[in-house]
N, C-alpha and C positions, 0 to 999 in steps of 0.2 A: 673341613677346617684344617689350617695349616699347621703340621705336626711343629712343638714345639725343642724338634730335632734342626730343624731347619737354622737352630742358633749355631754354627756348627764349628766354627772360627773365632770360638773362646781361646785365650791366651789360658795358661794353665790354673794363677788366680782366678779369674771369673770359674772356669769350670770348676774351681772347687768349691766355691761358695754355690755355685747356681747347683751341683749335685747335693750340698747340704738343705738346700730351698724342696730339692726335688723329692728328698728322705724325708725329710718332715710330711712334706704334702701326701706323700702316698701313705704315711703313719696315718695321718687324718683319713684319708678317705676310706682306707680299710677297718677305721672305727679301730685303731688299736691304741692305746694309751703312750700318752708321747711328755716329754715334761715341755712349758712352754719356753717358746726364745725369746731372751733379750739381750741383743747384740747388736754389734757397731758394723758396716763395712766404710771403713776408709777409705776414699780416694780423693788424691788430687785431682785438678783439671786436666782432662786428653785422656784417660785412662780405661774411657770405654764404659762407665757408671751407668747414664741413660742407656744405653745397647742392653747391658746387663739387667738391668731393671725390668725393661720391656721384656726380658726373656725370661724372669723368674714372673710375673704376673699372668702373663699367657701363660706360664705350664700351671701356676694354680688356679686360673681361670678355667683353663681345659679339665681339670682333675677335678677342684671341686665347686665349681658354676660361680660366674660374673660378683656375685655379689661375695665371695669369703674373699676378696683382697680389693684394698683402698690403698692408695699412695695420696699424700698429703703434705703439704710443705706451705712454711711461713707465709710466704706470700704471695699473691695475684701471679706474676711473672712465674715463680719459680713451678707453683701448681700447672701453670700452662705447660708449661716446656716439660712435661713430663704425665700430663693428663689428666691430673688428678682433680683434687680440691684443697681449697684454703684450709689450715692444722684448724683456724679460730671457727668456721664457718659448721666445718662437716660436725667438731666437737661442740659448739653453742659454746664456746667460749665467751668472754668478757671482750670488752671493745679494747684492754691492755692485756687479754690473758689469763692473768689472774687475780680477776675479781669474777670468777664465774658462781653461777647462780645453781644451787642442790633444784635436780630435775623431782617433781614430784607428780602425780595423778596422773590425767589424761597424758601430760606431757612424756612424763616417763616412758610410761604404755605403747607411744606411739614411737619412741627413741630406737627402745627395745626391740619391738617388732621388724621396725626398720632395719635392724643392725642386725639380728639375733642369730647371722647363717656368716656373718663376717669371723676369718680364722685369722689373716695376715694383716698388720697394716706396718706399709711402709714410711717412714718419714723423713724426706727428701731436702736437703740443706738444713742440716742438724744443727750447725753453728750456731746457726739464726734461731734456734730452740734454748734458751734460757730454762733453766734450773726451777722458777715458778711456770712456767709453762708445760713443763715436762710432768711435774707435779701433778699439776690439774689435768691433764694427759691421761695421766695413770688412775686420779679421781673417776673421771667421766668413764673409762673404759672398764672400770669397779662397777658402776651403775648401769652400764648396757645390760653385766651379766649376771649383777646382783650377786656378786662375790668378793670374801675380803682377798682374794688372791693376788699376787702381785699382776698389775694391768688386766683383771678380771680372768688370768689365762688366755688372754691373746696372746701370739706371737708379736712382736714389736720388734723392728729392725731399724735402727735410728743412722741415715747413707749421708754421706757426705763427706766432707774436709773440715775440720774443726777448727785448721788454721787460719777460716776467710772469716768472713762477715761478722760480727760482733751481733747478738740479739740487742733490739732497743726497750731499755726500762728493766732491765734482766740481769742475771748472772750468767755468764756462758757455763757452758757441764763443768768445765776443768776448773771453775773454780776455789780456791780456799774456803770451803765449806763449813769448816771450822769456825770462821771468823765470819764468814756471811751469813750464817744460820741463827745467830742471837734475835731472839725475843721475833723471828720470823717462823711460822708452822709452816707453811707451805716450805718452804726451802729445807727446816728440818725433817720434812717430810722426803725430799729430791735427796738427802743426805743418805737415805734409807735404800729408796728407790737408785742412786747410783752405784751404793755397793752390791747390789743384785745384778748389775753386768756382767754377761758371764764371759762373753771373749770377743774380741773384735778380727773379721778379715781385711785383708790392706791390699788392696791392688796398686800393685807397685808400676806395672809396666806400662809408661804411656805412650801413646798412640800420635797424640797430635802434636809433638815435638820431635822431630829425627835427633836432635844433637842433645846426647846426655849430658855433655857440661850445661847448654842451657838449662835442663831437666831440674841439676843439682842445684842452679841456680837462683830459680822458683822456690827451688825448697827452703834453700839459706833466706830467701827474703820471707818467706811466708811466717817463717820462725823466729825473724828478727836475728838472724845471725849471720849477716853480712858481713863480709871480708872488703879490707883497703883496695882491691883487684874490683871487687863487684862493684865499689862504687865509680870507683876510674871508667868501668862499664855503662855504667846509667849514665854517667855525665859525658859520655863518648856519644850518650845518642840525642841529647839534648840542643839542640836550635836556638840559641840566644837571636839570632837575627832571619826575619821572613822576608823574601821579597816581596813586589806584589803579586808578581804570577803564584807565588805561594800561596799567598792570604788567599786567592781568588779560586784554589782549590777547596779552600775549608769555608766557604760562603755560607753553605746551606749545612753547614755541621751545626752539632749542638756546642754554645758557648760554656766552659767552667768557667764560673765568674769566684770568689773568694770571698765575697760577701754578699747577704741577698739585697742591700741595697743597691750593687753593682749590677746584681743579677734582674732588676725591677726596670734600672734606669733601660735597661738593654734590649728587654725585652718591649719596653714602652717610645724607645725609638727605632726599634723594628717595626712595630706597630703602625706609627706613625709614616713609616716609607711606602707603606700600602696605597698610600691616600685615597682612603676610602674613611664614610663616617666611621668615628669610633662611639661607641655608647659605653655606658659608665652601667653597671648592673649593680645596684645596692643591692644587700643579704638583708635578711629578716632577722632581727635578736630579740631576744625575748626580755632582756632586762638592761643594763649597765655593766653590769659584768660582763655578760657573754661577750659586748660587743668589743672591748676592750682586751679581749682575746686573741692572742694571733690563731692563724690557722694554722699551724703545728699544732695545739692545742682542741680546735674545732674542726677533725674529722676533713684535714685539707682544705677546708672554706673558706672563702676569703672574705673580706666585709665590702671591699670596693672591687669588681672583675670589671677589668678594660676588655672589650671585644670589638672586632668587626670582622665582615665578611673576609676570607682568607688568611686569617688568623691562623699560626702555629699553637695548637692547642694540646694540652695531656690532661687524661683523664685523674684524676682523685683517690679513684673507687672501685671498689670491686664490683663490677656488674653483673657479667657472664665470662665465669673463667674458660668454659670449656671452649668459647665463641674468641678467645682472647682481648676480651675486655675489662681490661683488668689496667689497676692504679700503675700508672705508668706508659699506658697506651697512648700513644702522639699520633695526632689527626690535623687536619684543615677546616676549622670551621667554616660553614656554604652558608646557611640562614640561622638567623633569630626568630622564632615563630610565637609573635602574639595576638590575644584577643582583640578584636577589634576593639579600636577607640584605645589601646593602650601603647606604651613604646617606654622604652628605658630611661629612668633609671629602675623603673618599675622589674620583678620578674620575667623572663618569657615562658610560655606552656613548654618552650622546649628549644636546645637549639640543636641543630642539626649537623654531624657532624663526619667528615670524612674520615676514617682509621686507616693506619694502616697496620696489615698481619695481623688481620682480625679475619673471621670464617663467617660469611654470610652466605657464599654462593647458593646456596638451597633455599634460602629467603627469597631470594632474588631481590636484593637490597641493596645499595652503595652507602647511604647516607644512614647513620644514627639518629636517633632523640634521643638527647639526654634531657631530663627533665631534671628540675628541684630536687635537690634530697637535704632530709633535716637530719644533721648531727647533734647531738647531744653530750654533756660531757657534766661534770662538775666542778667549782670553784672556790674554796672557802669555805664548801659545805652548801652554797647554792648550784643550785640545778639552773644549768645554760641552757639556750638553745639556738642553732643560724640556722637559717633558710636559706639554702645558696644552689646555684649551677655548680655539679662538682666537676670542672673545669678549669686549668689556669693555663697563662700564656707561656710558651717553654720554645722559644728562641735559645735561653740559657736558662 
């Protein structure tokens, strides 16, 4: 196996974190008593983050065996690009996070078992982790090891830029906790749990930018502290007029539309330039409510899917993250595959579909099925339900 020396062109941040990764791990494995981490690594974009990662994983893989460290991150995407699994999936979280469910019996038993040799877990695009998320976080990681200690005594390492992405339906960590914790447990709970942070590392030196004014200048935007200069910038690179040789570059881009009615019409006169039939796929609802539901609300499913053969299509859903099939995956739909004597508006058993930077070669596979998946959700205190293809049209 390949020594995890081989990391060996650390800038001097990473090698000090990755040497504090590396003292803890050998504490574990020597069975000596260590107190547990819970701490932040900082970093922007270009700074080497993923490299670093992969190099503290491999030396606690190699020391103390595959299953004591998980890396896990919000979502589909970001689990990919870093190997891991989805934070909601690996912990049985709630379909929002936090409304999860207390494990009990068999369940527990087999949670336990499953987990019970886990020492590290990483948690990858931290931003995106909300303050009730973190919570139930720390909940579930109590019940693996049936202790009230803080995250049951795991190690937790929460990696990222706190400056990007906003979590959705959440509180970001940096919070006003004061003022967001009323008449909220869970959150006064994360109120507890964030003063128990014990120190954070910052890798400052980035990689994928040569010029440090740009560098600087990332950072004043990331923080909202733009200067009259930065914006003389932005608007220096700004395009008020395309020619056509221009436009006829961005053909096959994806469109940002600013409303999703722009973004439907767009997509539905792409559609239409195919000319080939299109079918109308009705969803399944269970009541009046559900159906009067958008799909932001129902698990990405829409009530009316336009498709036809060669359709730009993206997936919904998390499928198979390690395979990168995952919500946000864009493909070509090839076929509709129905039972005989049936055709749309009806269901199909499945439609078939081309991804791209997805991992099947060992299948020896090109084409997906996706089938049906039912969302559920509630509304007013009623229980919804759609039956949909988790598929939509992504032109724009």
């Amino acid at each position: 196996m390949t020594s995890i020396m081989t990391f060996n062109n650390l800038n001097a941040d990473q090698q000090q974190f990755l040497n504090f990764i590396m003292a803890t791990t050998n504490q574990i494995g020597k069975k000596q008593e260590t107190t547990p981490i819970f701490c932040m690594l900082h970093c922007m974009p270009g700074t080497g983050k993923s490299y670093l990662l992969k190099a503290c994983v491999k030396y606690i893989s190699d020391k103390l065996g595959y299953e004591s460290v998980k890396v896990v991150a919000p979502t589909g995407v970001a689990a990919k690009n870093v190997d891991g699994s989805t934070l909601h999936s690996f912990l049985l979280l709630g379909k929002f996070g936090f409304n999860m469910r207390t494990l009990t019996g068999p369940d527990l038993i087999s949670y336990r078992e499953k987990h019970d040799t886990l020492r590290f877990l990483f948690v990858e695009e931290c931003s995106m982790v909300g303050l009730r998320v973190l919570a139930c976080l720390e909940k579930r990681c109590r019940e693996i090891f049936y202790s009230d200690c803080l995250f049951g005594n795991l190690n937790i390492i929460l990696v990222g830029d706190v400056n990007q992405l906003l979590p959705i339906s959440d509180q970001p960590l940096y919070a006003d906790v004061e003022i967001s914790t009323q008449y909220n447990n869970l959150l006064e709970r994360d109120k507890l749990i964030i003063d128990q942070l014990q120190f954070s590392f910052i890798l400052k030196k980035c990689h994928r930018f040569g010029n440090e004014d740009y560098v600087n200048f990332l950072k004043r935007i990331s923080t909202g502290r733009c200067t009259d200069k930065d914006v003389q910038t932005i608007n220096k690179r700004c395009l008020n007029y395309l020619g056509s040789n221009d436009i006829q570059v961005f053909e096959h881009s994806l469109r940002i539309c600013t409303t999703n009615e722009s973004c439907n019409d767009y997509n539905l006169s792409k559609l239409e330039n195919l000319n080939t039939p299109v079918g109308i796929i009705k969803a399944e609802n269970n009541n009046r409510t559900a159906f009067a539901c958008s799909d932001d609300v129902a698990d990405g499913l829409v009530n009316d899917l336009y498709l036809a053969e060669g359709a730009k299509v993206m997936l919904r859903k998390n499928l198979n993250v390690s395979r990168g099939l995952v919500n946000g995956c864009v493909g070509i739909l090839k076929h509709l595959i129905y039972e005989k004597g049936m055709k749309p508006p009806s269901l199909p058993l499945c439609a078939l579909v081309k991804f791209e930077n997805v991992h099947l070669s060992d299948l020896d596979i090109t084409l997906v099925p996706i089938v049906p998946t039912l969302g559920m959700w509630y509304k007013n205190g009623i229980t919804c339900t759609r039956f949909q293809s988790p598929i939509v049209l992504c032109w724009a």
